[in-house]
C-alpha positions in Angstrom: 0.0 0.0 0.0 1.3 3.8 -0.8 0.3 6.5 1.6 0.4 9.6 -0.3 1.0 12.7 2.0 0.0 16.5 0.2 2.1 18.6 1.5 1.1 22.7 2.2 -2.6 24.1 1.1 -3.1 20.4 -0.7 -5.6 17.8 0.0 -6.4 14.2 -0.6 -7.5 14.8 -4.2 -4.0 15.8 -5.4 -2.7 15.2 -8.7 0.2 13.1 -7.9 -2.1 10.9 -5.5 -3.9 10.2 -8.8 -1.5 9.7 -11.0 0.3 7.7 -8.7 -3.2 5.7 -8.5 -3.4 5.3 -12.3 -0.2 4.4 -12.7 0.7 2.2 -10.2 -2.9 0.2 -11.0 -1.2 -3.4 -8.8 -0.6 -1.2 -5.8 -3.7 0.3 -3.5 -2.7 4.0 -3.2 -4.6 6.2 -0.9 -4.4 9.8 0.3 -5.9 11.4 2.5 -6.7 15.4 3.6 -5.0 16.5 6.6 -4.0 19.9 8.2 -0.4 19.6 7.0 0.2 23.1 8.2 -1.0 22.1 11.9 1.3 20.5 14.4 -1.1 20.0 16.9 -3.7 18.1 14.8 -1.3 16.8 12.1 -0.4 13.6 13.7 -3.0 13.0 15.2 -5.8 12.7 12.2 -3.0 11.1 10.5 -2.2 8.4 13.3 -6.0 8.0 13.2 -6.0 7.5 9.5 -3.3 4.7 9.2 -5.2 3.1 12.2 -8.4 2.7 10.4 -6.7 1.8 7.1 -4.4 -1.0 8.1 -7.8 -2.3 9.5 -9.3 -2.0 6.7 -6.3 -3.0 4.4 -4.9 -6.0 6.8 -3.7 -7.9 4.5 -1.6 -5.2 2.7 1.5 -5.4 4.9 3.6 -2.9 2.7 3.5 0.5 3.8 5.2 3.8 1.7 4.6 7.2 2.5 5.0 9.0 -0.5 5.7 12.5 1.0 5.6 15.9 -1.3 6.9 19.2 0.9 5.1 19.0 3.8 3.6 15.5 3.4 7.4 15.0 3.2 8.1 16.2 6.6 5.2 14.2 7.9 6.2 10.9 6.5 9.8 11.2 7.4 8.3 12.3 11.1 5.7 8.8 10.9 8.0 6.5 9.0 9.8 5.1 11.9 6.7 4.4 14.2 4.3 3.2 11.3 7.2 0.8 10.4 7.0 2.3 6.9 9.0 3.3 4.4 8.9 6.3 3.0 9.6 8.5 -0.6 10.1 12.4 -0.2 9.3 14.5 -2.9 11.0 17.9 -2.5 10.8 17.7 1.1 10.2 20.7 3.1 13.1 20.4 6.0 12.1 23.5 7.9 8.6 24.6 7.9 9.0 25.7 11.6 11.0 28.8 9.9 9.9 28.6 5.7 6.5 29.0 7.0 6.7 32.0 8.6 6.0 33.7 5.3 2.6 31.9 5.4 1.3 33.4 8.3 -1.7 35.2 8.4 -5.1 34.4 5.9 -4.7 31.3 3.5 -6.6 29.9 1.3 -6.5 25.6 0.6 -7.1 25.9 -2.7 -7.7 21.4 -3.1 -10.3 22.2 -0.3 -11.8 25.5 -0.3 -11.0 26.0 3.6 -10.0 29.5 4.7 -8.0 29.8 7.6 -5.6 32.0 10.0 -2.2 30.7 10.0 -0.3 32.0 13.6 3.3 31.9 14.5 2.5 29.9 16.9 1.3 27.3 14.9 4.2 27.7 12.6 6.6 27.6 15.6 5.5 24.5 16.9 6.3 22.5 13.9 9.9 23.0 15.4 8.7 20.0 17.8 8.5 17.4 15.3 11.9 17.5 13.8 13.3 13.9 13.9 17.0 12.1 13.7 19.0 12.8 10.5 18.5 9.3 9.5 15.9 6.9 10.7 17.6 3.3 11.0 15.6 0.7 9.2 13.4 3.2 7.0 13.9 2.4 3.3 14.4 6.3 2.2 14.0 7.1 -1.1 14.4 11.1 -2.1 13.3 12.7 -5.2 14.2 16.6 -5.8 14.1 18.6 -8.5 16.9 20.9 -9.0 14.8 23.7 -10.0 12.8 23.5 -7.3 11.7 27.4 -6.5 10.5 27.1 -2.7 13.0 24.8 -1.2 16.8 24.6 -2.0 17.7 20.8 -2.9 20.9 21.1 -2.4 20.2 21.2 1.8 17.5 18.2 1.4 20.7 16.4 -1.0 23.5 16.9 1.9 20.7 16.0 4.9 19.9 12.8 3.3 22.7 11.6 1.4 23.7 8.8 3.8 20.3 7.9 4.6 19.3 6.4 1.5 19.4 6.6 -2.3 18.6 10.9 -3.2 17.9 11.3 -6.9 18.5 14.4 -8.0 16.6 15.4 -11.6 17.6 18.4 -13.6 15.2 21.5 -13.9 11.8 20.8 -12.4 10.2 23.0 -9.9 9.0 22.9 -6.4 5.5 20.7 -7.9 8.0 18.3 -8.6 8.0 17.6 -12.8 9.5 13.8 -12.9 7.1 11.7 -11.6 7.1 9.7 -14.7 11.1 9.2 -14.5 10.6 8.3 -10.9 8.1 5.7 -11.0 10.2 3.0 -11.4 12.3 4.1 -8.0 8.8 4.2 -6.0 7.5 0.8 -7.3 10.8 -0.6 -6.7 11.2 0.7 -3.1 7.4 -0.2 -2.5 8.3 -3.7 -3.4 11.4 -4.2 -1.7 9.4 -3.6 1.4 
């Protein structure tokens, strides 16, 4: 099974959740909407989430976050206690300080929500920061060089011993390789 994890202002409908979905037809891919932004209800609806799914999905016992930005930070934050593995897409490696540019009125454009973003909120993401590398948790990262909110180069040096970093040429922050990438996911999927 492949967790997909939106990252900022996305939601469960996301693009790459549903091309993931078509393209990946063999694997159940699911992906749900969560207050990515939110570190005191983050983990918890997603805790919730894998509870009732791995109920439901029992006899799936491969797990992969697929993580993109902030569903990135998320998955490498869940990885270890799910017992998954996980694929970052352009992960974002310090929201508790890149955010801060957020704060105030947003818009979730995948959900319609409005909402007040505080520094407080922002801060607290600060809590969830986990160990460089997470022994035992098949890592897979995917940046795009390109990429206009986060600098891959920082994501390339964090996790260069912690498991196989792709680096593609170009791109943009949306991530624009998916299709060259596939391969890696479904690989790291099944080598779980």
């Amino acid at each position: 099974m492949i967790v997909y994890l939106h990252g900022f202002n996305g939601g469960g409908s996301s693009a790459k959740a549903a091309w993931l979905r078509q393209h990946l037809p063999e694997i159940t891919v699911l992906s749900p909407t969560y207050p990515a932004h939110m570190a005191d209800l983050a983990p918890t609806v997603l805790r919730g989430f894998f509870a009732r799914v791995r109920g439901e999905h029992s006899r799936d016992k491969r797990l992969l976050l697929v993580g993109s930005s902030m569903g990135g930070f998320w998955a490498r934050y869940l990885a270890p206690e799910l017992g998954a593995g996980m694929a970052l897409i352009n992960p974002a490696m310090h929201p508790e300080t890149d955010l801060i540019g957020a704060v105030g009125m947003n818009k979730n454009e995948a959900t319609g929500e409005e909402y007040a973003l505080t520094g407080e909120q922002v801060k607290a993401l600060a809590l969830f920061k986990v160990p460089k590398c997470n022994p035992g948790v098949p890592t897979l990262v995917l940046l795009d060089e390109a990429d206009e909110v986060l600098d891959y180069r920082e994501a390339e040096a964090f996790y260069g011993d912690c498991g196989r970093v792709i680096v593609y040429p170009g791109g943009s922050h949306r991530f624009d390789h998916l299709a060259k990438a596939l391969s890696e996911i479904r690989q790291l999927h099944d080598s779980l």
